[in-house]
DOBADO-138841 format. One record per residue: residue number from 0; residue in three letters; chain; z, x, y of N, C-alpha, C, O in turn. Coordinates in pm, whole numbers. Layout:
<atoms>
num=NUM, residuo=ALA, cadena=A, nz=Z, nx=X, ny=Y, caz=Z, cax=X, cay=Y, cz=Z, cx=X, cy=Y, oz=Z, ox=X, oy=Y
...
</atoms>
This chain:
<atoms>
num=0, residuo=UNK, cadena=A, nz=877, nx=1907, ny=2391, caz=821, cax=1944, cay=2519, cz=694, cx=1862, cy=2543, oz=601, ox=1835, oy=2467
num=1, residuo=UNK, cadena=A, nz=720, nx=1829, ny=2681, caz=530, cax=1696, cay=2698, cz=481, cx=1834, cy=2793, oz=553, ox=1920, oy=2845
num=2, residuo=UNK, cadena=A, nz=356, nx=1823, ny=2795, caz=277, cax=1892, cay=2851, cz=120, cx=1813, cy=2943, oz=38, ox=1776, oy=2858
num=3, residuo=UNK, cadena=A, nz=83, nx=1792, ny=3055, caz=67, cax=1662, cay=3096, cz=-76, cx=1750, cy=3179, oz=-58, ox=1832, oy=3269
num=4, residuo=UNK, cadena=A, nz=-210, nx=1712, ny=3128, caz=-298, cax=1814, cay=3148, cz=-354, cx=1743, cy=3316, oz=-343, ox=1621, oy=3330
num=5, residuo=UNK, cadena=A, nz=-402, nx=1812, ny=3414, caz=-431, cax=1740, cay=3559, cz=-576, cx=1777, cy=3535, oz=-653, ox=1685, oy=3562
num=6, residuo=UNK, cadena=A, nz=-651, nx=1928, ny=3476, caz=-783, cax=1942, cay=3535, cz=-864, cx=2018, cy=3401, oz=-804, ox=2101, oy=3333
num=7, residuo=UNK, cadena=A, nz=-977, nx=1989, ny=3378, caz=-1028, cax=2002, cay=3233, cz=-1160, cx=2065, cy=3304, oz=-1187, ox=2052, oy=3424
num=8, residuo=UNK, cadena=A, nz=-1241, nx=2137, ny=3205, caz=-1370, cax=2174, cay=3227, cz=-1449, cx=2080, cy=3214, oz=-1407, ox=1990, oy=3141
num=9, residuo=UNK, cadena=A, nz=-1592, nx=2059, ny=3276, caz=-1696, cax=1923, cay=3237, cz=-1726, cx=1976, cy=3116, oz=-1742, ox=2097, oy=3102
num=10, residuo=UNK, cadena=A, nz=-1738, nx=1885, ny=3010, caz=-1746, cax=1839, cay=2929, cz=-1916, cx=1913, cy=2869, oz=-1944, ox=1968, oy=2763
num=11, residuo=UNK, cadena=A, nz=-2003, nx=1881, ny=2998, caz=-2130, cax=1974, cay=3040, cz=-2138, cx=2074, cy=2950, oz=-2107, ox=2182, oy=2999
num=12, residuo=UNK, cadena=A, nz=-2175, nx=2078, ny=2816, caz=-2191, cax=2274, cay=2790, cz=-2286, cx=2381, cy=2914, oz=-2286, ox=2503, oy=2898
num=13, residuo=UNK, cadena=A, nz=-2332, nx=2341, ny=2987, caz=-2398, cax=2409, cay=3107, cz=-2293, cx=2445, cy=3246, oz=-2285, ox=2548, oy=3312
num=14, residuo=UNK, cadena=A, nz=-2232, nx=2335, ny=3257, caz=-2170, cax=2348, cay=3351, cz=-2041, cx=2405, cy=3395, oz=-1953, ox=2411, oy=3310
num=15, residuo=UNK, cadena=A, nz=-2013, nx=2450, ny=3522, caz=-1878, cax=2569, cay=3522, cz=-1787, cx=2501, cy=3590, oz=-1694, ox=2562, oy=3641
num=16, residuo=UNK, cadena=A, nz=-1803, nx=2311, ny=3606, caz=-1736, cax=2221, cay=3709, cz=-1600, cx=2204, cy=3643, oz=-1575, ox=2157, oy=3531
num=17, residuo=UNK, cadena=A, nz=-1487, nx=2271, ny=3769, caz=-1362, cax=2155, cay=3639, cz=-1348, cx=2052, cy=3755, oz=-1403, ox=2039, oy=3864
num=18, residuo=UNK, cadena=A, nz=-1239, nx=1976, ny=3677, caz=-1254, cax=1859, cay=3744, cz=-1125, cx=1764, cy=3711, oz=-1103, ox=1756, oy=3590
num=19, residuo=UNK, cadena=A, nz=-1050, nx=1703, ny=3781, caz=-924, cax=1663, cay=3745, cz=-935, cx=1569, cy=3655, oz=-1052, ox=1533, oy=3667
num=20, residuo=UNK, cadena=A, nz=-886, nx=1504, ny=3570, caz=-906, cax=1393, cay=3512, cz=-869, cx=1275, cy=3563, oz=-895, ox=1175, oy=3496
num=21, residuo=UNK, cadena=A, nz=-807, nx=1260, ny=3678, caz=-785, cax=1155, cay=3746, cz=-923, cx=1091, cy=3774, oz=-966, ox=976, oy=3764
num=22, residuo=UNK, cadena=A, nz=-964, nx=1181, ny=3804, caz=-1156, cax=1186, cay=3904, cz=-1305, cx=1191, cy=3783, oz=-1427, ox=1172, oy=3791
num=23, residuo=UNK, cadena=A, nz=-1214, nx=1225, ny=3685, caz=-1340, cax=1245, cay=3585, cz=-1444, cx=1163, cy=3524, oz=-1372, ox=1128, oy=3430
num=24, residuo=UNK, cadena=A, nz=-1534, nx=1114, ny=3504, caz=-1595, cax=1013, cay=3453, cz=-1616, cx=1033, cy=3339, oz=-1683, ox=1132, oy=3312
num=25, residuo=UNK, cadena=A, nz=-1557, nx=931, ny=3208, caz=-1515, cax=964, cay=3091, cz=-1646, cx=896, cy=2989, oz=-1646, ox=774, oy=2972
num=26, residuo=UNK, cadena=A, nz=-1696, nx=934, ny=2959, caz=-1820, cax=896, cay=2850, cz=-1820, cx=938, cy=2722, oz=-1784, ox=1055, oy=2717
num=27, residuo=UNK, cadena=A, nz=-1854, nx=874, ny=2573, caz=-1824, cax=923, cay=2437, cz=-1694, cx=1023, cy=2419, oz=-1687, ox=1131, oy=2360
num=28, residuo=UNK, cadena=A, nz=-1595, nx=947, ny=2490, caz=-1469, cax=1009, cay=2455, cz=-1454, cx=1146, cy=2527, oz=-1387, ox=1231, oy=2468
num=29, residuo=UNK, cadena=A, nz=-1514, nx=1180, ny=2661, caz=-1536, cax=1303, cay=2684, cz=-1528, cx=1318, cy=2847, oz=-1581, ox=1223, oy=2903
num=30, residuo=UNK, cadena=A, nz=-1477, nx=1412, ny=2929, caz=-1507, cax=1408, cay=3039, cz=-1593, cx=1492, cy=3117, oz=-1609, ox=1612, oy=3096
num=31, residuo=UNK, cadena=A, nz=-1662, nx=1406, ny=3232, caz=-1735, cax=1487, cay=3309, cz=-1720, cx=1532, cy=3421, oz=-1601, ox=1541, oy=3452
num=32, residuo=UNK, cadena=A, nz=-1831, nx=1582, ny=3537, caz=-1752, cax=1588, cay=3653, cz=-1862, cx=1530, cy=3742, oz=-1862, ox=1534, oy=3865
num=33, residuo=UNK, cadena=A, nz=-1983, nx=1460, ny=3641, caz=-2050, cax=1383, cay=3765, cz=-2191, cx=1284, cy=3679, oz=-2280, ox=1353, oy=3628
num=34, residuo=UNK, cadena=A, nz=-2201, nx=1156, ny=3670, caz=-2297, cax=1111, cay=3639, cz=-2393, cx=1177, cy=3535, oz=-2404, ox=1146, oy=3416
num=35, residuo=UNK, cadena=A, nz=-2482, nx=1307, ny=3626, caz=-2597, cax=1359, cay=3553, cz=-2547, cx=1402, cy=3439, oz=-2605, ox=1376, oy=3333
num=36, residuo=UNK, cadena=A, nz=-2424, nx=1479, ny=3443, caz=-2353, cax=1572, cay=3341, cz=-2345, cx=1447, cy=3192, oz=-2382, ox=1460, oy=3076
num=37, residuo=UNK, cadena=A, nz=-2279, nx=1330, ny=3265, caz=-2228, cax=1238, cay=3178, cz=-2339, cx=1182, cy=3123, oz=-2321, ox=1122, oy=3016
num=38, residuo=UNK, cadena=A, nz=-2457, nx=1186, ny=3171, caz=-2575, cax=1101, cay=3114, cz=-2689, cx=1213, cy=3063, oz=-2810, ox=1200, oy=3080
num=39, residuo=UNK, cadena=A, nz=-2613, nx=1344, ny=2986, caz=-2709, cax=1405, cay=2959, cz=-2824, cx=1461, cy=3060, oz=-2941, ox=1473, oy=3026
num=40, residuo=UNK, cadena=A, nz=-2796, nx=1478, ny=3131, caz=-2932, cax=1521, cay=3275, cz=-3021, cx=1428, cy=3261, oz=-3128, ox=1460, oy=3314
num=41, residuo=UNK, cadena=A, nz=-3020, nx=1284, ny=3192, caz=-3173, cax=1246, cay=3202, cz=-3306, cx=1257, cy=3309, oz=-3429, ox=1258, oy=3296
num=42, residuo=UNK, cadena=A, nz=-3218, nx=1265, ny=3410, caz=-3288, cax=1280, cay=3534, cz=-3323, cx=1409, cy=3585, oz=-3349, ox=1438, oy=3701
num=43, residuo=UNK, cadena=A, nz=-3319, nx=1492, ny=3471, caz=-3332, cax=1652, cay=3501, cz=-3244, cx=1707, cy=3627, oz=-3271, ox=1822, oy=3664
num=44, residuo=UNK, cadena=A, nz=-3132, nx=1630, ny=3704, caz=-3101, cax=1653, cay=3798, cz=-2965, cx=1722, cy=3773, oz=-2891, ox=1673, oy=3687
num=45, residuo=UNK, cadena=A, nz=-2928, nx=1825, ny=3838, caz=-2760, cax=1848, cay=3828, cz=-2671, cx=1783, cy=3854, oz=-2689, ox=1671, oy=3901
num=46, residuo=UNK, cadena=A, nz=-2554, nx=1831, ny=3830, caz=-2413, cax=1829, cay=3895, cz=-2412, cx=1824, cy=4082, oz=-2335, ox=1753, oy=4145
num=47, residuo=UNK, cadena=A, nz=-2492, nx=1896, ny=4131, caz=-2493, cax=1938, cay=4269, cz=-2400, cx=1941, cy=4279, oz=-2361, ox=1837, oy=4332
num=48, residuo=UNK, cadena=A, nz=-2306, nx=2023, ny=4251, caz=-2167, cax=2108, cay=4271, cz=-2231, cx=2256, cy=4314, oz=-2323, ox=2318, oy=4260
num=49, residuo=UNK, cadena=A, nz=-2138, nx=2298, ny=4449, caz=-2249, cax=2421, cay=4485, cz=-2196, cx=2504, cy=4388, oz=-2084, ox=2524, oy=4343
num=50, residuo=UNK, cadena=A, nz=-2347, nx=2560, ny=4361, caz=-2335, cax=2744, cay=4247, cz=-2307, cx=2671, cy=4111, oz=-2283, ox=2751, oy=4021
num=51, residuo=UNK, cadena=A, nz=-2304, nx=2562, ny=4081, caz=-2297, cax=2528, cay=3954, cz=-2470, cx=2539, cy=3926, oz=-2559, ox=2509, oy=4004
num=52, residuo=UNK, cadena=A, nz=-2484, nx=2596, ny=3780, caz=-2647, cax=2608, cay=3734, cz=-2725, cx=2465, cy=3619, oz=-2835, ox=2432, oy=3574
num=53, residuo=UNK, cadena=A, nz=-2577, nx=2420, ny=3618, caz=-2651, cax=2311, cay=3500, cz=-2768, cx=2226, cy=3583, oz=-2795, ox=2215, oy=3702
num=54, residuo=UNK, cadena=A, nz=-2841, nx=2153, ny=3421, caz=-2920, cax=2050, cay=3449, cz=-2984, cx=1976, cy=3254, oz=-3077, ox=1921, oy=3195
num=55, residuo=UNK, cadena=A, nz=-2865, nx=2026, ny=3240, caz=-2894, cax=1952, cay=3081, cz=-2965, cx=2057, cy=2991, oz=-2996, ox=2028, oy=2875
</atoms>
């Protein structure tokens, strides 16, 4: 049996974004669902996904 995954959680331990993997931005083997997430918040900035609380 194949099993063929479309939408994963960010990768984010903060964040509640899922996010398809088509769309995902993939960093250290891992997916995200947006830049900040993927770069560690360096920029102290979120996801800006509404009602999402992350920021690293």
């Amino acid at each position: 049996m194949t099993m063929t995954i479309e939408m994963v959680k960010c990768a984010c331990a903060d964040c509640v974004c899922i996010v398809g993997t088509d769309a995902a931005i993939q960093a250290e083997g891992r997916m995200f669902c947006s830049d900040s997430c993927a770069n560690h918040h360096e920029d102290s900035a979120g996801c800006e996904h509404g009602g999402c609380p992350c920021h690293g």
